[in-house]
N, C-alpha and C positions, 0 to 999 in steps of 0.2 A: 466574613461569611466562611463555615465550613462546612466540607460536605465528607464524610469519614465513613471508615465501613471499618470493621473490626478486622484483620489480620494478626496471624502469627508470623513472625519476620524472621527469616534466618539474619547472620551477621552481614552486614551491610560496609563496604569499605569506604572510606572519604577522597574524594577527590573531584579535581576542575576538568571537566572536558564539555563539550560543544556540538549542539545536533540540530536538529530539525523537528519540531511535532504538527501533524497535517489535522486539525480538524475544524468543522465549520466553511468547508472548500478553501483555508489559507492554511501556508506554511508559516510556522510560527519560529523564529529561533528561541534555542533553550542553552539553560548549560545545565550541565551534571554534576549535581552535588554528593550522593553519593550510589552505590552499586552493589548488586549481591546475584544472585547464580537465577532468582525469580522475580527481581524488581529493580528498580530507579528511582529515584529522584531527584527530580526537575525544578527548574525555577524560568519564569520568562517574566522580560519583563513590558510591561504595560504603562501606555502613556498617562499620564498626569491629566485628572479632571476628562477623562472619554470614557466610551460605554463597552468600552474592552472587559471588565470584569462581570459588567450582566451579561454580554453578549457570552462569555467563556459557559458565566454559568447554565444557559439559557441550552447553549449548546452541550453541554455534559447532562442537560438533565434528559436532554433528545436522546442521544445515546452516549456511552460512559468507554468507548472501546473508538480510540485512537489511530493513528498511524506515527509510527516512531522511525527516526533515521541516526545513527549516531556513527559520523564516520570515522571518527576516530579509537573507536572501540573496534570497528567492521563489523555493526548490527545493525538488521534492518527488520521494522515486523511491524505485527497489531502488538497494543496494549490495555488493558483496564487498568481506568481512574480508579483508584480506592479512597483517594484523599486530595481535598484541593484545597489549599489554605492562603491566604491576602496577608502578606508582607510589605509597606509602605506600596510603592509602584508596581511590586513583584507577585507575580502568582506562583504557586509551588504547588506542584503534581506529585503526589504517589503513585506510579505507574508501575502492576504487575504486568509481565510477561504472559504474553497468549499465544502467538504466532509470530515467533523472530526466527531469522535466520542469521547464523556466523558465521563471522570469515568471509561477507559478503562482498570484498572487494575482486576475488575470487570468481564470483558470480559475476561481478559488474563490467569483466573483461572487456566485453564484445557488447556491453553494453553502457549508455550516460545515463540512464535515470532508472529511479525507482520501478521493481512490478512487486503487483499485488499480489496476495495468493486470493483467487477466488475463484469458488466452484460455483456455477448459475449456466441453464440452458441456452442454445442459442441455434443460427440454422445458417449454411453455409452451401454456396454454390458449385457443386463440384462434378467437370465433365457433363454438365447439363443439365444433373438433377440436385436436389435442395439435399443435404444428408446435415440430421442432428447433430450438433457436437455441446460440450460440456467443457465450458472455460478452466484451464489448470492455473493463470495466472495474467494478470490485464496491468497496460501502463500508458501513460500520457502518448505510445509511439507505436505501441501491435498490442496484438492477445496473444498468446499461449494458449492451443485449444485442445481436446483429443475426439477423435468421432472415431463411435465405435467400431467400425469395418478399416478392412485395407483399401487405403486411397492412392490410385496411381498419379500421381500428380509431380512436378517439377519445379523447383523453385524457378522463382519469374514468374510463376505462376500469376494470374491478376485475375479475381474474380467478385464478387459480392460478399454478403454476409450482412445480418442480422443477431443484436444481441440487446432482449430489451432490458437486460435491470440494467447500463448506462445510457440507455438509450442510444443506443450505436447505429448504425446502418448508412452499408455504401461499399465504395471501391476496397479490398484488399488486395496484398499481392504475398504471396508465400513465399518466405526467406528462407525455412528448412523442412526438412521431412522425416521423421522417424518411423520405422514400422518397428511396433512394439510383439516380442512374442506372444500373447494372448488375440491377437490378429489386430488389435487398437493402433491407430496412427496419430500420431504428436506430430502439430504442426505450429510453427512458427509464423505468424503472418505479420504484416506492418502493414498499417493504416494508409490509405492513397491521398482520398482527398476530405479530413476529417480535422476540424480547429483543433490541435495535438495541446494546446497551452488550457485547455478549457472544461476537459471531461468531468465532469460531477462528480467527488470523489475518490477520485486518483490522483496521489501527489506527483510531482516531478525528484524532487529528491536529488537533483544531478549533481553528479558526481564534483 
């Protein structure tokens, strides 16, 4: 079975390295077969006589845009399927670049796992009244939010919140606080009491 979409390909370099791809709410191991400046290719492999290859394709026909982790490159992001091809036990991916980030380990300091980048509404408890905020980026363990006013708040902070495209809602507790010059506050929250191993969508990716 193949599933192909036309591309023009810059030069692509050959080489073994080893990552993670999250779709279908499982992490998948992959290795890297080869690399270019806009894509990859991937290979995973799949068990013998199971429903791993309908289930891939069942899944890519859902949607066709991934989550990729390769930490030995230091990249982390979304990707689009362009090409998925059946090799004896093995599946093999043509994944362009959509939304990666380098140098991620960098990023990953003060953090163990994966965040997403996602922009979606959501509504948040703050000094007693509800104030909109707009997700910058969600993971198996807080969100990344910004609402658009300045919010005087403290980390420690423990309050509610609501965000329905994971269907989220409950305790949070505010880790940091930014006030952004355009008057927008960036906040960092972590999840209180929320199944962290289980969120629809969201890899773990840890480090």
């Amino acid at each position: 079975m193949v599933l192909d979409v036309d591309v023009n390909r810059p030069y692509r370099k050959n080489l073994i390295s080893h990552g993670l791809i999250y779709m279908g709410g499982q992490e998948r191991e992959i290795t890297v077969k080869n690399l270019s400046l806009t894509g990859v290719l991937v290979e995973s492999r799949c068990e013998p006589e199971s429903s791993d290859i309908k289930d891939i394709f069942n899944m890519l026909s859902a949607s066709a845009t991934i989550d990729l982790y390769l930490p030995e490159m230091r990249l982390a992001g979304e990707a689009e399927v362009v090409r998925v091809d059946m090799f004896d036990n093995y599946i093999v991916l043509a994944l362009e670049f959509k939304n990666v980030v380098y140098d991620v380990d960098n990023q990953f300091y003060k953090r163990n796992v994966y965040r997403k980048n996602m922009t979606a509404p959501g509504k948040i408890l703050l000094n007693g009244q509800y104030s909109d905020f707009t997700a910058v980026n969600v993971s198996v363990e807080g969100i990344m939010i910004s609402v658009a006013e300045s919010v005087a708040v403290e980390p420690g902070y423990i309050t509610i919140f609501e965000f329905e495209k994971l269907g989220l809602d409950g305790e949070i507790k505010v880790i940091w606080v930014e006030h952004i010059a355009d008057g927008r506050t960036l906040l960092g929250l972590e999840y209180m009491y929320i199944e962290k191993t289980a969120i629809k969508g969201i890899p773990r990716f840890s480090r």
